[in-house]
C-alpha positions, 0 to 999 in steps of 0.5 A, a space after each residue: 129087418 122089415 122095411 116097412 118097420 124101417 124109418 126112412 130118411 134115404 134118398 133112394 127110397 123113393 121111385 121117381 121113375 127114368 124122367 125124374 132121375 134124369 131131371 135130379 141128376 142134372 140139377 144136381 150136376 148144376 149144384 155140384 157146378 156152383 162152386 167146390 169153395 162154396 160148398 166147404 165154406 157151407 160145411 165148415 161154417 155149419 159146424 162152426 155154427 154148432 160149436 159156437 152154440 154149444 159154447 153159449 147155451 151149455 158152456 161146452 167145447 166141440 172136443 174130445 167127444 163121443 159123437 153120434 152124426 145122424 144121416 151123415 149123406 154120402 160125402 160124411 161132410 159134417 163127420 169130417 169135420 168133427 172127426 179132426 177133434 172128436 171120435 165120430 160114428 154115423 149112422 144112415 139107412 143108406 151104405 156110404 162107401 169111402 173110397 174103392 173098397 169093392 165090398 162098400 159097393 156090394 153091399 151099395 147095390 144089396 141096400 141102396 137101389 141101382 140108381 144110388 149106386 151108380 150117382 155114387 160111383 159117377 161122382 167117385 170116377 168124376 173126382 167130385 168126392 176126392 177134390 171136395 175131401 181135399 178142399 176140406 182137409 185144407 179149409 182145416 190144416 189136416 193132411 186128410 181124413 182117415 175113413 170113419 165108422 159109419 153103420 147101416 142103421 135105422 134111428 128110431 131102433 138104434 143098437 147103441 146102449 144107453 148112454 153111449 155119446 156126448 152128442 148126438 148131431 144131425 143136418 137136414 135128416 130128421 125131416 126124412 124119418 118116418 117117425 121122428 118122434 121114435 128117433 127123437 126119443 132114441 137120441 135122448 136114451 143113447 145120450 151120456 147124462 150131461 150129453 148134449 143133441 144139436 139137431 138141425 131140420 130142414 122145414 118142409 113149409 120153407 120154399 125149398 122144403 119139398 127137396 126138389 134140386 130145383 129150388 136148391 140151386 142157384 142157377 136153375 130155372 126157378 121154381 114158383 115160391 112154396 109151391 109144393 104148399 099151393 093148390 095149382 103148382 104142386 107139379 111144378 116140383 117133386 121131391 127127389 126123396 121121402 120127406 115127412 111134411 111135419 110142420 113147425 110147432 109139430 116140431 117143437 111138441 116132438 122135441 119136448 116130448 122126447 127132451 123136455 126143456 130143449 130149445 129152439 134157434 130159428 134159421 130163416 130166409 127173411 128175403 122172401 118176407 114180401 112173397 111170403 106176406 103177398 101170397 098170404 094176404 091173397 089167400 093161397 098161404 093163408 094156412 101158414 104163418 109167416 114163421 113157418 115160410 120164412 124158417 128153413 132151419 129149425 135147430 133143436 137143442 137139448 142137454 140131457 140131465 145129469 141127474 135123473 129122479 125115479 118115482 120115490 120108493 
């Protein structure tokens, strides 16, 4: 496969030089420091959130599905989660080994870079993933998680037929595809009719839109507010993977193009309104609404119809 005709969304695919790994690695060390509960709470509480939503907008249970998790990351946090109630496939650009198995870092070291693999296998030999999994298994009452289907896949050409899942999910990977439109509009094909798409995106135009480490730990210096958005601060932060700067009613244009009729729940960060407000009024946000700063999630969704009506003969 071609990987200029690959969608991107892998957090390996950008070079950031020795310095700039260095400086991830160590925020993401930072990160992981924060607090292990903290980051199960995260992950069960955001598919909680989802079955919640599903429940009220669409009156159906997250139980007994066909599920599709999109850019599911190394840990398979949000799959897990589904897999204990649901039967949970995942797809990503990247190799997500489980375990030891040798073969799963082979084909790491074929398809991810060096610098994936070997974050990977520190966080593996640290005990990071297994005591995450275990802190998991228990938030949930399973005695563990059985190892999961996940395929080296690109979303804008999945090889699913049509028709294959009851929903299709994904957390904060939709911003990393070079072309979401195409992904959007495969999850509308490879959805059964009456399938249902919970697809959360991480904005670029949020503080914390650029993905730099920085801005998404608590305990690091603090980056200025926006700045990947402000003429005199953009190296203030660099962004440790491909993010495709699609803004907040691009976003919505896509999704109705691909799903006609979706709608939309905005997840903000109402905290930062008076920087937001101030950095407006002074002129150096100007460009942007005060939706799209404050928005960090913008979750899009869709029920697919059961019925779909052809051109009369």
């Amino acid at each position: 496969m071609n990987p200029s005709r690959q969608g991107r969304y892998s957090y390996s695919s950008m070079s950031l030089g020795l310095t700039g790994r260095v400086r991830e690695a160590h925020q993401l060390y930072r990160m992981w420091q924060e607090g292990l509960d903290d980051r199960v709470s995260v992950t069960l509480d955001a598919v909680r959130q989802c079955e919640a939503r599903l429940s009220e907008f669409f009156g159906v249970a997250l139980e007994g599905l066909d599920v599709l998790d999109i850019g599911p990351g190394q840990q398979l946090r949000h799959m897990k989660v589904l897999s204990v109630k649901n039967r949970v496939v995942g797809i990503d650009m990247d190799i997500v080994p489980q375990g030891f198995h040798l073969r799963d870092y082979v084909e790491m070291l074929r398809h991810n870079t060096v610098l994936r693999t070997m974050k990977t296998v520190t966080r593996k030999v640290l005990g990071w993933d297994e005591r995450f999994e275990r802190s998991l298994a228990r938030g949930l009452s399973v005695p563990s998680f059985p190892r999961l289907p996940v395929f080296r896949m690109d979303a804008t050409r999945m090889t699913f037929p049509d028709a294959s899942f009851d929903l299709v999910c994904s957390w904060s990977a939709f911003e990393h595809i070079e072309r979401p439109a195409e992904a959007l509009a495969e999850v509308a094909r490879v959805l059964k009719p009456g399938g249902m798409a919970y697809l959360a995106v991480h904005l670029y135009t949020s503080h914390s839109g650029n993905h730099d480490p920085r801005s998404l730990t608590r305990n690091g210096a603090e980056p200025p507010y926006w700045p990947h958005l402000r003429e005199g601060y953009r190296d203030a932060e660099r962004s440790s993977c491909y993010v495709n700067e699609v803004r907040l009613e691009e976003w919505k244009r896509l999704f109705h193009r691909a799903m006609p009729g979706a709608r939309f729940l905005h997840e903000r960060q109402d905290a930062l309104r008076e920087a937001a407000n101030a950095l407006r009024d002074s002129g150096e946000l100007a460009a942007y609404t005060e939706d799209e700063l404050l928005t960090v999630g913008l979750v899009g969704l869709w029920r697919k119809p059961r019925q779909t009506w052809g051109p009369p003969g």
